[in-house]
Structures are given as C-alpha cells and as structure tokens.
C-alpha positions as CSV (number, residue, x, y, z in Angstrom):
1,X,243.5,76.1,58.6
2,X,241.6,75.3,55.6
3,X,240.9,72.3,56.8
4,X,239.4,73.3,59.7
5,X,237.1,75.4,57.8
6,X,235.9,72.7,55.8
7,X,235.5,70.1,58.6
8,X,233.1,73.5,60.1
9,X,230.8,74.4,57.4
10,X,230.2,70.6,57.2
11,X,229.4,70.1,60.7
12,X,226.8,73.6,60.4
13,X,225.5,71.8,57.4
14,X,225.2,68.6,58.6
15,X,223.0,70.2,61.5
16,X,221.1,72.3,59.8
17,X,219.8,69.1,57.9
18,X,219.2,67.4,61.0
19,X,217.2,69.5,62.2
20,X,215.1,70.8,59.7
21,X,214.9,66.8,59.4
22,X,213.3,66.6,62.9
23,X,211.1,69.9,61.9
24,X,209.8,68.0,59.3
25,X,208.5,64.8,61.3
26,X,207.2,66.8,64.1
27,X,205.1,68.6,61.5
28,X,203.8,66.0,59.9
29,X,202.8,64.3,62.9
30,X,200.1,67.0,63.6
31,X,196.3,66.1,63.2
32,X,195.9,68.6,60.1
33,X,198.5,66.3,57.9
34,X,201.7,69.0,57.9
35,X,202.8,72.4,57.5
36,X,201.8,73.5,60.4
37,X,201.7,77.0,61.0
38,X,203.0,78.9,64.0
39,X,199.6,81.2,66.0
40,X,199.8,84.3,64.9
41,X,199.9,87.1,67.9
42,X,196.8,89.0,67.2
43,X,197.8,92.7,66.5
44,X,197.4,95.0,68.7
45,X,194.4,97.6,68.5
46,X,194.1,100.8,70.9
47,X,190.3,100.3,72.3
48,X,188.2,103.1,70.9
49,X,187.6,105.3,74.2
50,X,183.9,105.6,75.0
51,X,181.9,108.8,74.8
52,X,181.7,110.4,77.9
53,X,177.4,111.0,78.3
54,X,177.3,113.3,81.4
55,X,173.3,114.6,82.1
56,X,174.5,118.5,81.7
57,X,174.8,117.4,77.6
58,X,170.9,116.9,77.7
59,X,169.3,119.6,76.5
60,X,165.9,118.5,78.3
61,X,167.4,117.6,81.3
62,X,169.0,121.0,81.9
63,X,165.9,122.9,80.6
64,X,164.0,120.7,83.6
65,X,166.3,121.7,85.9
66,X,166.0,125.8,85.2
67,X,162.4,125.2,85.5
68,X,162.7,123.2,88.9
69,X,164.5,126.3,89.8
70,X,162.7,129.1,89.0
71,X,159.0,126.9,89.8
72,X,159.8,124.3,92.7
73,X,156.5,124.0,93.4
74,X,156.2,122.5,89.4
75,X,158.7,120.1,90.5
76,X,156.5,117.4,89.9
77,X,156.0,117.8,86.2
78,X,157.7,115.2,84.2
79,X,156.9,116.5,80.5
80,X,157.7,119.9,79.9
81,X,154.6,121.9,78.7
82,X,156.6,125.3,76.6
83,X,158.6,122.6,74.4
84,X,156.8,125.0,71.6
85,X,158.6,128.0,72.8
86,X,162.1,126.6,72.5
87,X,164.1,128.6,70.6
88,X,164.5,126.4,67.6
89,X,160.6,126.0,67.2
90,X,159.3,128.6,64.5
C-alpha cells in the first residue's frame, strides 16, 4: 500500500512539472517576451441612472403655461413680461 502511494505522488508530481513545463514555453513564446498575464474581466459597475428632466420641473415653462391659460389671446408671447413680479424678486 505504501507503495502505491509513493508510485502516486510521483506520478502527480511528475505532471505537475510537465505541465507547468509547457506553461512556461507557451508563455515565452508570446510577442511581449513572457509572463504573460491572463485579461482581467473588467468589474462590474451599475450605470448611474439618468435624471429624469420632465417640462412640469421648469419653472418658466409652467409659469407660460398659467399665462396661456388665463390670456390665450397672449399666447403668442415668447418672453414673459411680469418676470419682476415673481415671488422671489424683492
């Protein structure tokens, strides 16, 4: 039995020099000259989810649409004229 052990971890060791043997010449047969590294996976990133713009977050747009509604016939202004009267303006 101890025999048969031996005669094992000889064969495993034998092939284990074999072929890190071949790992070797492979390697060194690459353009760079050896030790070739294996590509890297590139790690994985979750994409940064976009901001969702929707025209009710203007605050111009919405202030031109009250005034489209209570004046249609001033529909056809493109600048607001009361922009002093906002309620931030002092």
């Amino acid at each position: 039995m101890l025999r048969f052990l031996l005669m094992f971890a000889l064969f495993v060791l034998a092939t284990y020099l074999l072929v890190r043997a071949l790992q070797r010449a492979t390697n060194s047969q690459h353009p760079a000259g050896g030790g070739r590294r294996p590509q890297q996976r590139p790690i994985w990133q979750p994409k940064p989810r976009p901001k969702i713009v929707a025209p009710d977050d203007d605050e111009d747009f919405l202030r031109d649409l009250d005034r489209k509604r209570l004046r249609p016939d001033d529909a056809t202004d493109a600048q607001p004229e009361d922009d002093e009267k906002s309620p931030g303006a002092s």
